[in-house]
C-alpha positions as CSV (number, residue, x, y, z in Angstrom):
1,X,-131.4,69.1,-4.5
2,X,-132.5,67.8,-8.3
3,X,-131.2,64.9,-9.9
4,X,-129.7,66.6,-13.6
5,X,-128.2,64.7,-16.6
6,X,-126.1,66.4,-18.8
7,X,-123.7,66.2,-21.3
8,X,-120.5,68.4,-21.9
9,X,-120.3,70.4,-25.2
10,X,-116.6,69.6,-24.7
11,X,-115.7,66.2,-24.1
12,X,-119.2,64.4,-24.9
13,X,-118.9,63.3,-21.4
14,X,-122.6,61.9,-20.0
15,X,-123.1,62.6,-16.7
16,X,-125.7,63.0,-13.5
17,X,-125.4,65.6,-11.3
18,X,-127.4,66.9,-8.0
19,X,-127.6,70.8,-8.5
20,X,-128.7,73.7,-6.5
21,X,-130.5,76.3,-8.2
22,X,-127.3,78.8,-7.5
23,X,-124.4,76.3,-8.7
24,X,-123.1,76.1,-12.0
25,X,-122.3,72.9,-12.5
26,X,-118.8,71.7,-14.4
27,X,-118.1,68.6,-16.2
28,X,-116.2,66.1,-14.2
29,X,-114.2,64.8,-16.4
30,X,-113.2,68.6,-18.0
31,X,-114.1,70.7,-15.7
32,X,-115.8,72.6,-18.8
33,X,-119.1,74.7,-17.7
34,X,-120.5,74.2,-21.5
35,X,-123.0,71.8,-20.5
36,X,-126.9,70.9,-21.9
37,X,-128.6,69.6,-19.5
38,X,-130.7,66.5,-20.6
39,X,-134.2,64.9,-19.5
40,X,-132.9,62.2,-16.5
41,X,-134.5,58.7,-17.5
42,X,-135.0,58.1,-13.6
43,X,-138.4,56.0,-13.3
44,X,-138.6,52.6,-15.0
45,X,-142.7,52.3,-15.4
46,X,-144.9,55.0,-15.8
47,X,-148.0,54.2,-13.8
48,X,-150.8,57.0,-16.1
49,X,-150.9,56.3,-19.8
50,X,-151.9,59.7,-20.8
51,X,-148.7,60.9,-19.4
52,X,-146.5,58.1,-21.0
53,X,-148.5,58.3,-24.0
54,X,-147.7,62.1,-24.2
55,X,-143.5,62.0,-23.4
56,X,-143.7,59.4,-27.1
57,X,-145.8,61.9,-28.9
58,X,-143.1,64.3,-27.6
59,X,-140.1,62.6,-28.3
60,X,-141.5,61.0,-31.7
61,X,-142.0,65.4,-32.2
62,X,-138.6,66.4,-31.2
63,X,-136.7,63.0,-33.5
64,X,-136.0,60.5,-30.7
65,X,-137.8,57.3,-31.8
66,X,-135.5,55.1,-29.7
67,X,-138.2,54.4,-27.3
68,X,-140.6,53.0,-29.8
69,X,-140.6,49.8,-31.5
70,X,-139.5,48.4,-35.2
71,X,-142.8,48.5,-35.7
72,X,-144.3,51.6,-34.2
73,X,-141.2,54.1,-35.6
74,X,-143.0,53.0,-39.4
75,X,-145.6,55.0,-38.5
């Protein structure tokens, strides 16, 4: 089974979860089924640049610029 994060559209409870591909997950703390499902921040170093390198240029693309520095979100 996965390893899923999600937050509830509810309660803005965050949350991991393992899921089967058949379950419907519910928030524990509502029990709410409105849930978007979030990208699990799992490994600490990324061992190939190109693929680091390309999950910035994705996130810088999408508005997330907490994982860049003062002086890299200038840019």
């Amino acid at each position: 089974m996965p390893l899923y994060a999600y937050v509830c559209n509810d309660c803005a409870a965050e949350f991991e979860l393992l899921v089967r591909a058949s379950d419907v997950p519910a928030c524990p703390s509502c029990g709410s089924e409105k849930l978007q499902q979030q990208v699990s921040r799992i490994c600490n170093e990324i061992k190939y640049p190109a693929i680091a390198k390309s999950w910035r240029r994705r996130a810088a693309a999408e508005g997330d610029l907490s994982n860049f520095s003062k002086g890299e979100r200038k840019l």
